[in-house]
C-alpha beads as a LAMMPS data file, in Angstrom:
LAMMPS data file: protein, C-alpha beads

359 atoms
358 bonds

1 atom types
1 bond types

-500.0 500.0 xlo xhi
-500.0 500.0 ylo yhi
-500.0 500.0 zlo zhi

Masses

1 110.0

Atoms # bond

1 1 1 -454.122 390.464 63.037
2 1 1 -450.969 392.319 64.193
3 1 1 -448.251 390.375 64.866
4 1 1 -445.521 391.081 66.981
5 1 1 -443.011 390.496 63.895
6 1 1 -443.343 390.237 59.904
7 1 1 -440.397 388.909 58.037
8 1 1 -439.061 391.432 55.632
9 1 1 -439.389 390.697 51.673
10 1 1 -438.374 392.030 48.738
11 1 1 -440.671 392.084 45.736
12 1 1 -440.478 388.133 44.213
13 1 1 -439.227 389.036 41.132
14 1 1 -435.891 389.998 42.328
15 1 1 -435.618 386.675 43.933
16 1 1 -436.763 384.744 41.093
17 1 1 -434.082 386.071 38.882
18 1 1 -431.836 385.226 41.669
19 1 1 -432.767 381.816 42.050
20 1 1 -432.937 381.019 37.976
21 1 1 -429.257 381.383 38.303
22 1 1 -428.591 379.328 40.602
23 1 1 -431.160 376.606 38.806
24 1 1 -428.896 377.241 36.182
25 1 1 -425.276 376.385 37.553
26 1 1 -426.856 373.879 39.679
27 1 1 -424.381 375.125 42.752
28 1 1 -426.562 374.798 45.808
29 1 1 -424.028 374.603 48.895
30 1 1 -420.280 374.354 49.746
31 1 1 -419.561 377.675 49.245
32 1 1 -421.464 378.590 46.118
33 1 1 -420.801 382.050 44.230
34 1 1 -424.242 383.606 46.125
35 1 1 -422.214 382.864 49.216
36 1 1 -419.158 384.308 48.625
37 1 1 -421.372 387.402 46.640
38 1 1 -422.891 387.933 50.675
39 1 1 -419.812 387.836 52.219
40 1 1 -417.979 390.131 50.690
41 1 1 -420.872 392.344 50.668
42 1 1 -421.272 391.795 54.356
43 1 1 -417.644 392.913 54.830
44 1 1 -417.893 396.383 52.711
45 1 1 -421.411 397.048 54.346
46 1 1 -419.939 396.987 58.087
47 1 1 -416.469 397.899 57.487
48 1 1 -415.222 394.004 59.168
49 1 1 -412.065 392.452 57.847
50 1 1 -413.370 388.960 58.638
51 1 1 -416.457 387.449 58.630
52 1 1 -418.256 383.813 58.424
53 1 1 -421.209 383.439 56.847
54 1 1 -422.752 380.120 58.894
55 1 1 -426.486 378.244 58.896
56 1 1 -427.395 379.711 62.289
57 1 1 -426.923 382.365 64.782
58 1 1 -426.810 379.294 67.227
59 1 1 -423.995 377.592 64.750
60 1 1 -422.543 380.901 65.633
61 1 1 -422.370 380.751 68.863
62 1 1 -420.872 377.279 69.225
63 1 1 -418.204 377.629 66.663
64 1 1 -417.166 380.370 68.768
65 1 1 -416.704 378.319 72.235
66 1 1 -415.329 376.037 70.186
67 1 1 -413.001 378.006 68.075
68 1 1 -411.513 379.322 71.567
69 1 1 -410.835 376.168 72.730
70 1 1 -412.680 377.478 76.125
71 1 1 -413.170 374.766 78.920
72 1 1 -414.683 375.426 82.716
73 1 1 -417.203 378.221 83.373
74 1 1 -418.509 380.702 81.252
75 1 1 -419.721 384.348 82.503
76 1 1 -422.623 385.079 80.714
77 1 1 -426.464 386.804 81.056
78 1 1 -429.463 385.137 82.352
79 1 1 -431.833 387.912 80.004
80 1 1 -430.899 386.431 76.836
81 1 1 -432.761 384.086 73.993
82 1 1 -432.005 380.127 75.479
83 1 1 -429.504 380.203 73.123
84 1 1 -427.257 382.100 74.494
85 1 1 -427.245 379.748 77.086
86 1 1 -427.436 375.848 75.651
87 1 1 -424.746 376.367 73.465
88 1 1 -422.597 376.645 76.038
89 1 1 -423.839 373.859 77.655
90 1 1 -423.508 372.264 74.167
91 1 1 -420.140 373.174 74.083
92 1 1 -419.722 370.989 77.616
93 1 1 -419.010 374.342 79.404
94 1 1 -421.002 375.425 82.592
95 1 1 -422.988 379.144 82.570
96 1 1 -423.011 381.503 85.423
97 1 1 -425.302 383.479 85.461
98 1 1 -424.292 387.369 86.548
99 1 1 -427.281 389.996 86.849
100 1 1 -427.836 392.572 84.358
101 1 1 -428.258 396.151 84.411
102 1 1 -432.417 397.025 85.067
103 1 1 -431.752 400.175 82.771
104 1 1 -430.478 398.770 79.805
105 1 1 -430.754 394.928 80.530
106 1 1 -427.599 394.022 79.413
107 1 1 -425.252 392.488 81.790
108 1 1 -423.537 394.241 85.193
109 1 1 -420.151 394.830 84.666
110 1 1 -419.976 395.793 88.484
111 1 1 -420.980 392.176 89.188
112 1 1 -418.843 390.200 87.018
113 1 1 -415.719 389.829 89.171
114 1 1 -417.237 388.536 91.978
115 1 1 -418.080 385.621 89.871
116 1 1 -414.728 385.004 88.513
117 1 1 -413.337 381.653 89.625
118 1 1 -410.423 379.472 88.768
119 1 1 -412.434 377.937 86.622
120 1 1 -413.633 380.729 84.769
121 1 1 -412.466 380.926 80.500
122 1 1 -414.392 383.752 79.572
123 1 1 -417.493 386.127 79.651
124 1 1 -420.176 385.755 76.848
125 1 1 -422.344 388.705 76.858
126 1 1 -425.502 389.405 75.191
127 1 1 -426.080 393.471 73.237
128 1 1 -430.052 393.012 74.383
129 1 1 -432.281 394.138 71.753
130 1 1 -429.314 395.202 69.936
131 1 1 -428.076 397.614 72.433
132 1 1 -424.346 397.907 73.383
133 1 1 -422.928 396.552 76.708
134 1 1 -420.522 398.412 78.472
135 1 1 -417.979 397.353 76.182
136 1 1 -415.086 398.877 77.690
137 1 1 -415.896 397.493 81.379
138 1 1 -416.349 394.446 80.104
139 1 1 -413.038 394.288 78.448
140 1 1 -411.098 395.626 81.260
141 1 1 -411.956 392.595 83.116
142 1 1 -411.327 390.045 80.525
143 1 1 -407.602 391.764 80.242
144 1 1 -407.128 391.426 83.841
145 1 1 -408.394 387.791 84.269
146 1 1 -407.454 386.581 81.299
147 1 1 -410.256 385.916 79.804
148 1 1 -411.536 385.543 76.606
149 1 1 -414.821 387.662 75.166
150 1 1 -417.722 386.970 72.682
151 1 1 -420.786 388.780 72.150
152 1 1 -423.948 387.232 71.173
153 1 1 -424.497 390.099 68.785
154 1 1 -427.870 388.491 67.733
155 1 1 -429.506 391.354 67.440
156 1 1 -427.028 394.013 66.214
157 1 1 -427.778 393.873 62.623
158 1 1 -426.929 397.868 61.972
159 1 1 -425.549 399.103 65.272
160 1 1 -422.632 400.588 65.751
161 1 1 -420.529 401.730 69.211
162 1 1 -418.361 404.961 69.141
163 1 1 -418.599 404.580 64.941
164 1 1 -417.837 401.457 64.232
165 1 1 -419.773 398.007 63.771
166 1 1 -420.549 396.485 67.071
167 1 1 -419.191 393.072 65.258
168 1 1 -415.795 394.373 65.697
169 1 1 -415.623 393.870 69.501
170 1 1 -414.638 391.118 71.790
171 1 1 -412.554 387.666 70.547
172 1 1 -415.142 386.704 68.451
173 1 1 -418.979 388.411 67.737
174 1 1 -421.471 386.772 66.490
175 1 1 -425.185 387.384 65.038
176 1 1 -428.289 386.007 63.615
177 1 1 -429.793 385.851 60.442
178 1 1 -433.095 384.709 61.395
179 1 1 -436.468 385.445 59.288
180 1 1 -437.162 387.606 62.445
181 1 1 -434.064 389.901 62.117
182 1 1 -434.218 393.401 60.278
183 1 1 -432.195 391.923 58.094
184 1 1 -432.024 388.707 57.253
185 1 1 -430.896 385.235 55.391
186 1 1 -434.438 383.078 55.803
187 1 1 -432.276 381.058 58.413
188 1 1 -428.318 381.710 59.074
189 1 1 -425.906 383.893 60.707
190 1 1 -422.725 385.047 61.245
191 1 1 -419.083 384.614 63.188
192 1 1 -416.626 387.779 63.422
193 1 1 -413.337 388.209 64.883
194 1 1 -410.324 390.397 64.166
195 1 1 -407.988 387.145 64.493
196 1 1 -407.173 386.275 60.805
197 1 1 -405.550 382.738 62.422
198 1 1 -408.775 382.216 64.534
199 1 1 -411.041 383.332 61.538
200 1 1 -409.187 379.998 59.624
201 1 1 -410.012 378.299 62.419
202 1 1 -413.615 379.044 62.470
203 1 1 -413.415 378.193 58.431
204 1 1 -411.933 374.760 59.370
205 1 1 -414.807 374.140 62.197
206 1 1 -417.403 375.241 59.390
207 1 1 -416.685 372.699 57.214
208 1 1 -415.882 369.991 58.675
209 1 1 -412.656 370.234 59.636
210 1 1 -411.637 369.879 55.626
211 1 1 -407.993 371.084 54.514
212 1 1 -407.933 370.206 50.953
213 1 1 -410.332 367.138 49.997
214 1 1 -408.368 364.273 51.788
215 1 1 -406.777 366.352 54.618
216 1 1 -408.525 367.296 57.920
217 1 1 -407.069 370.135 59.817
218 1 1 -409.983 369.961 62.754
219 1 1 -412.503 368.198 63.578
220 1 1 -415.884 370.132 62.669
221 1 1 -419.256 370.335 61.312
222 1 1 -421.904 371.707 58.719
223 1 1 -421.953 374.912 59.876
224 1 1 -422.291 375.862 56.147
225 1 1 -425.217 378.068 54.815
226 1 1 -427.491 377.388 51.030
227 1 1 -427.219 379.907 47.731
228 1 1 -430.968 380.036 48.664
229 1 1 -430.481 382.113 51.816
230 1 1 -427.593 383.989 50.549
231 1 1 -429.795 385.512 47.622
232 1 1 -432.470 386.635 50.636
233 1 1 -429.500 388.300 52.029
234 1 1 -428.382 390.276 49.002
235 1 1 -431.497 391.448 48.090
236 1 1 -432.166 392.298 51.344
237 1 1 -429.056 394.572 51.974
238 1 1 -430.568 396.392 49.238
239 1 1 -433.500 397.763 51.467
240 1 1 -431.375 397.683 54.573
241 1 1 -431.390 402.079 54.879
242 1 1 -435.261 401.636 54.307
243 1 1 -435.762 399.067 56.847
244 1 1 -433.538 400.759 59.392
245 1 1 -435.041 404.044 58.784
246 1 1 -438.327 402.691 58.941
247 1 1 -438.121 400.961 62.004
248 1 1 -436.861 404.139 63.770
249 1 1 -439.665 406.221 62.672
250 1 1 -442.282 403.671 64.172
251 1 1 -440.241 403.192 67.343
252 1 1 -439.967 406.857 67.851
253 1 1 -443.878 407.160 67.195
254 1 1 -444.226 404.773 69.927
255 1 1 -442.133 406.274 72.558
256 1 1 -443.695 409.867 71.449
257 1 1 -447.135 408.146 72.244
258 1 1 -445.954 406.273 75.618
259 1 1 -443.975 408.620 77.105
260 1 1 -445.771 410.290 79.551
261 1 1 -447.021 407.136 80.693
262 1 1 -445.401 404.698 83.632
263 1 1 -443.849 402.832 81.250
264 1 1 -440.202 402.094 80.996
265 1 1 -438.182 402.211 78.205
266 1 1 -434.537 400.569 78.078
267 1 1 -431.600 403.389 78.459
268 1 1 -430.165 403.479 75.093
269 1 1 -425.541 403.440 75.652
270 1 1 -424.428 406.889 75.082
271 1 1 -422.072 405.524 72.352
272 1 1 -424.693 403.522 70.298
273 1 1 -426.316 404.179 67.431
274 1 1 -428.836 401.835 67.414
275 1 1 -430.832 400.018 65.079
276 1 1 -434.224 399.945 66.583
277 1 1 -434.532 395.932 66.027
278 1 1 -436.904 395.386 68.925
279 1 1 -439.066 397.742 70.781
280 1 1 -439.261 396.495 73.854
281 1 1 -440.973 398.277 76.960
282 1 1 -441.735 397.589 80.970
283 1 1 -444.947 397.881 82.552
284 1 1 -445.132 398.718 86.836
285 1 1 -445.763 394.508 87.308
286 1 1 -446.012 391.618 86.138
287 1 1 -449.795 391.700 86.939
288 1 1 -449.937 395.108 84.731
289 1 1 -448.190 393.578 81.482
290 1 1 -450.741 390.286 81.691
291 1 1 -453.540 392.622 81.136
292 1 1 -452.188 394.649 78.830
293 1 1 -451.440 391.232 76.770
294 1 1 -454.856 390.375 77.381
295 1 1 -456.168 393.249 76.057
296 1 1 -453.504 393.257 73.046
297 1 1 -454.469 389.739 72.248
298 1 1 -458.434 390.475 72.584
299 1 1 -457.881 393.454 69.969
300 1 1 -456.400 390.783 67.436
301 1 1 -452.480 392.238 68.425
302 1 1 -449.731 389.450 69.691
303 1 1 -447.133 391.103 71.885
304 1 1 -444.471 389.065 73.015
305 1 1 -442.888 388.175 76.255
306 1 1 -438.963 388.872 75.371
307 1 1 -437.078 387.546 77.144
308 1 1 -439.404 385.133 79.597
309 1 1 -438.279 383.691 81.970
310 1 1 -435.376 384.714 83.168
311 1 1 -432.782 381.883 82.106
312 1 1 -431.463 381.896 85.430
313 1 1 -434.594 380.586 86.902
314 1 1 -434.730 377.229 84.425
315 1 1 -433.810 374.063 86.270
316 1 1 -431.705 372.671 82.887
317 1 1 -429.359 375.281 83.726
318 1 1 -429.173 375.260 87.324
319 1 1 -430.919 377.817 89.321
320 1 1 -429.322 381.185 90.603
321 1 1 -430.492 384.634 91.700
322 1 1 -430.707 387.341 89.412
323 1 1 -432.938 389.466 90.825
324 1 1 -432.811 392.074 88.450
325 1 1 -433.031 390.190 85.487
326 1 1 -436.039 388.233 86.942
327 1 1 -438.283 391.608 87.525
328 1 1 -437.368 392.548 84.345
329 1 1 -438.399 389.688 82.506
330 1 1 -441.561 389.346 84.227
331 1 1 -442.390 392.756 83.137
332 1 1 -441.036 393.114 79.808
333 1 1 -443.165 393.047 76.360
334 1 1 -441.899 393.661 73.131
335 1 1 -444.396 395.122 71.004
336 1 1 -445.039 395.083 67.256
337 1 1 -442.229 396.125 64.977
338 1 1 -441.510 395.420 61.219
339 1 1 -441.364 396.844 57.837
340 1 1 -445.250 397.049 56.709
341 1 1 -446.486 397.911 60.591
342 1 1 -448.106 401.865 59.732
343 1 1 -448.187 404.548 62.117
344 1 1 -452.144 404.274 62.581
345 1 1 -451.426 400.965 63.870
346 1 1 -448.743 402.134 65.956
347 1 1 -451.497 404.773 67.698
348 1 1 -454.110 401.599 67.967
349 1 1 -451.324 399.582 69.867
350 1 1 -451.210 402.662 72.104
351 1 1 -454.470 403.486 73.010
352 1 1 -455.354 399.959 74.298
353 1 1 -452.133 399.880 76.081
354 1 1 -452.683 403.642 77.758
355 1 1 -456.537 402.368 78.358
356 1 1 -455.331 399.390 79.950
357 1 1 -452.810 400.743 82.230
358 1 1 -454.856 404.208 83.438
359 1 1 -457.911 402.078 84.051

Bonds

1 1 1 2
2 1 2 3
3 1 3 4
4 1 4 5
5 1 5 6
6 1 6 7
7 1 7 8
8 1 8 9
9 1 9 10
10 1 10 11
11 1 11 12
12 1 12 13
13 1 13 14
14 1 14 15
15 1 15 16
16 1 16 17
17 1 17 18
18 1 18 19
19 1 19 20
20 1 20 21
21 1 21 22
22 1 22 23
23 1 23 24
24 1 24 25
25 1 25 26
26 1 26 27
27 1 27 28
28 1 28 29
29 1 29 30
30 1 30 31
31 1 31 32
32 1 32 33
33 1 33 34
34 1 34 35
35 1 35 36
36 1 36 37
37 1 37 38
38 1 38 39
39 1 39 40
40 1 40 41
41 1 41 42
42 1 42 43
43 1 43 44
44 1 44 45
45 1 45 46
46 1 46 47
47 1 47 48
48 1 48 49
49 1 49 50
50 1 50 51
51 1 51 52
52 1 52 53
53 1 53 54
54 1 54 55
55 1 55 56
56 1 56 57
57 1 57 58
58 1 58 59
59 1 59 60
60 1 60 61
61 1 61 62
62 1 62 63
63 1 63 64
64 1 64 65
65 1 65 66
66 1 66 67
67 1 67 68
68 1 68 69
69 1 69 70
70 1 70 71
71 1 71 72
72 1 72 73
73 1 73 74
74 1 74 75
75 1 75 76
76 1 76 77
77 1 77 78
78 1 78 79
79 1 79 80
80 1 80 81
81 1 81 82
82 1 82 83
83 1 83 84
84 1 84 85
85 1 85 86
86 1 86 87
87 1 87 88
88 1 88 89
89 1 89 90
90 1 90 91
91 1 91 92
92 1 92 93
93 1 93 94
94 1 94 95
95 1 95 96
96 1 96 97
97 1 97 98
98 1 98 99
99 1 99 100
100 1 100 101
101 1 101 102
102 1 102 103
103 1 103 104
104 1 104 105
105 1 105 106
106 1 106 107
107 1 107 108
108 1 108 109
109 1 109 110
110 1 110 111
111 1 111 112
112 1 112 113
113 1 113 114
114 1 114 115
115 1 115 116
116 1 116 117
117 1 117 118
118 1 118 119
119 1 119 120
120 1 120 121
121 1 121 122
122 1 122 123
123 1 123 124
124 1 124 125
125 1 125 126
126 1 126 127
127 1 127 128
128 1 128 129
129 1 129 130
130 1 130 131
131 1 131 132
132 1 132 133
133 1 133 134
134 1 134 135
135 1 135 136
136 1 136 137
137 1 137 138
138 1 138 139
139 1 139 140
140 1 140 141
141 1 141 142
142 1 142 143
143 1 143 144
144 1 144 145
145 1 145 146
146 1 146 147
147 1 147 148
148 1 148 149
149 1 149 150
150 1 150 151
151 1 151 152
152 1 152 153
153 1 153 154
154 1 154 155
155 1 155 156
156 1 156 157
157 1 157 158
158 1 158 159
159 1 159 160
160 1 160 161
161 1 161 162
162 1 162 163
163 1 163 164
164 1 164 165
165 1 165 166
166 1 166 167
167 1 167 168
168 1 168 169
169 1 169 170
170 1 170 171
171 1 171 172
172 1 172 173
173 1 173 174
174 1 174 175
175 1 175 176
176 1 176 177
177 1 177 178
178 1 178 179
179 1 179 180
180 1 180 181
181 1 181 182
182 1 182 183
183 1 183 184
184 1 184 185
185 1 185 186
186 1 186 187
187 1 187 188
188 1 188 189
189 1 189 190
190 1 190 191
191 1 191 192
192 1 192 193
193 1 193 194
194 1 194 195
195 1 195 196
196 1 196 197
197 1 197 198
198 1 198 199
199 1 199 200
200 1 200 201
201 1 201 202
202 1 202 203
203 1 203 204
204 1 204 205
205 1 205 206
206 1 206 207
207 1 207 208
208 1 208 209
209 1 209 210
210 1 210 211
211 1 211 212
212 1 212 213
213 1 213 214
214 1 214 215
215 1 215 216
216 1 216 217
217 1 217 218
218 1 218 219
219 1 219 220
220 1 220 221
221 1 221 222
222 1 222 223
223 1 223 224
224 1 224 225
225 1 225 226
226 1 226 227
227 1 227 228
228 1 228 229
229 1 229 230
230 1 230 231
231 1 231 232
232 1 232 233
233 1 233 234
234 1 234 235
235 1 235 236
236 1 236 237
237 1 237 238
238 1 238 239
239 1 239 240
240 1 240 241
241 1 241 242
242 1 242 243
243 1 243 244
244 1 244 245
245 1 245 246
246 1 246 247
247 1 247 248
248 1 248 249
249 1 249 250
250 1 250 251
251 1 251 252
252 1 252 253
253 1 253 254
254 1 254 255
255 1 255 256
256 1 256 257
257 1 257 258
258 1 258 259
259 1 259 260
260 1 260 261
261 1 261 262
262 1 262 263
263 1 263 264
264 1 264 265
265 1 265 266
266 1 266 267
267 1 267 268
268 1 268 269
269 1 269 270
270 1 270 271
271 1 271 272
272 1 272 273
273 1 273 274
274 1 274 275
275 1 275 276
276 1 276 277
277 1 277 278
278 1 278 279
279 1 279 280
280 1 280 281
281 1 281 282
282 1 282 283
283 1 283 284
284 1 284 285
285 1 285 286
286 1 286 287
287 1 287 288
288 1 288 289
289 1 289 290
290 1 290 291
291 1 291 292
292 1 292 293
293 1 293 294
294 1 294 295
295 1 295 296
296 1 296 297
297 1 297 298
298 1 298 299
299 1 299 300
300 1 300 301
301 1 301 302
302 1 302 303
303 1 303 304
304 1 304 305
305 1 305 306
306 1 306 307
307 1 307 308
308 1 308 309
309 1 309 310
310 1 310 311
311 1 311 312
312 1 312 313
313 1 313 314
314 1 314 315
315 1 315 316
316 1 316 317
317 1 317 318
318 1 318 319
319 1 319 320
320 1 320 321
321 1 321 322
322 1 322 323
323 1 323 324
324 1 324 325
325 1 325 326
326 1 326 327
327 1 327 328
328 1 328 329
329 1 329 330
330 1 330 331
331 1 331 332
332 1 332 333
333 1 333 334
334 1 334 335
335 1 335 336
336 1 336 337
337 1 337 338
338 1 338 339
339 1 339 340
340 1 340 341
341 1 341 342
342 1 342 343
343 1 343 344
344 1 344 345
345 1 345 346
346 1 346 347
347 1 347 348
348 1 348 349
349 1 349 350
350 1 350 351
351 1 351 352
352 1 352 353
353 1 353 354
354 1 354 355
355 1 355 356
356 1 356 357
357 1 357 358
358 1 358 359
């Protein structure tokens, strides 16, 4: 079985020794040692001044809206993980939905303003598949609306835009630990901003709301994260050059393999270096990429349909047209990536695919 993602893990025995030490101080939560360890880690790694460690990517992303203070209407993608989406609902904001880009899927800056109402807080933009929106665009229209800007940076574990870490754009950024991340926590995630006064904010809405044991400067929840995931996380940064470099070489066998084919692959932003989190790729139709999961799933191989459907399209969050975003999704497959995934079956994953699609 090939599956479209394996969690990466580093050999047991580094974890164990890990863990004994926490068995012995007996600190499991509230902002254990491990914790701390991570974030300051975290902070060297990507060159951030301020960063949250938090339980969730999702946490993440609700902290955020909340941290803000936004009210009204939120711009944001409808080719995104639901996510993106229900926290703002969460939050008791309202999405709208602007259309992406069909090249690189992220959202059209050309078709935000005509969605800007009176109601309107801020835009909340997705990096899909870890590659950069068109960060300045997007900016420029935030300045001239007055808006605020956060980017679901869920995927961005490693990317960087003109240098530096993608996590050091917009009001706040935020990303996802998730076992399916290249790097990852088991479960948690992460809030940035470059706001040290928001950042204590965020710290407040983390935990609680506590100032001191007795005092309450917000009111806020568990958005706290374990000494358990934090040791995943610093062993992990340990590989993170291997994993990165790995996944590279296997996307770059697959594109060498595919690209003479009618597939599309997503137009990489000129001032990205990206981290090849996702390999993601779209077939001529929606009937084409069936058959090709078919065949992928008849050959023991589980694609996956990323993102499907469109968001725009789900009643829960009210329908709209997004007719780019809709052909996209019902085209796109992300195909198997992680650490262990060889190069032979890399060329297996191709041949079915070619056979499928020149047949």
């Amino acid at each position: 079985m090939i599956p479209v993602t394996k969690p990466f893990l580093p050999p047991i025995e580094e974890y164990q020794s890990l863990i004994a030490d926490v068995w012995q101080r007996q600190w499991l939560t509230n902002n254990g040692p491990l914790v701390n360890e991570l974030e300051l880690q975290l902070k060297t790694r990507l060159d951030i001044p301020h960063l949250l460690y938090v339980t969730n990517g999702t946490i993440a992303l609700q902290l955020a809206i909340k941290a803000l203070n936004l009210r009204g209407e939120i711009i944001t993608t409808p080719f995104s993980y639901v996510a993106t989406c229900s926290s703002i609902i969460w939050e008791g904001c309202t999405p709208i939905f602007v259309d992406i880009n069909s090249k690189d899927f992220n959202i059209n800056p050309e078709l935000i303003e005509a969605s800007i109402t009176p109601k309107t807080t801020a835009i909340l933009a997705t990096h899909v598949f870890g590659n950069a929106c068109d960060i300045e665009a997007i900016g420029k229209i935030a300045d001239k609306h007055n808006l605020k800007v956060i980017y679901d940076a869920a995927h961005c574990f490693g990317t960087t835009y003109k240098s530096q870490s993608i996590f050091k754009f917009g009001d706040v950024s935020t990303t996802s630990f998730h076992a399916t991340k290249l790097f990852h926590t088991v479960e948690g995630g992460a809030v940035f901003t470059k706001d040290s006064d928001l950042l204590k904010k965020l710290a407040f809405l983390r935990n609680f709301g506590h100032h001191g044991p007795k005092e309450f400067a917000e009111v806020g929840i568990n958005g706290k994260n374990s000494e358990l995931h934090a040791a995943m996380g610093l062993l992990n940064l340990n590989y993170l050059d291997e994993i990165l470099q790995r996944r590279k070489q296997q996307s770059l066998h697959y594109i060498e393999k595919l690209r003479h084919s009618v597939i599309q692959f997503p137009t990489l932003n000129k001032d990205t270096r990206y981290n090849y989190a996702y390999f993601p790729v779209v077939f001529q139709s929606e009937a084409q990429t069936l058959k090709v999961i078919q065949d992928l799933e008849a050959n023991r191989i589980s694609p996956r349909r990323y993102f499907y459907p469109s968001l725009n399209t789900i009643d829960l969050f009210g329908r709209s047209s997004c007719p780019e975003s809709e052909l996209i999704a019902s085209k796109v497959l992300c195909l198997p990536l992680y650490h262990t995934l060889t190069l032979t079956d890399v060329d297996y994953i191709c041949r079915i695919i070619l056979r499928t699609i020149n047949n």
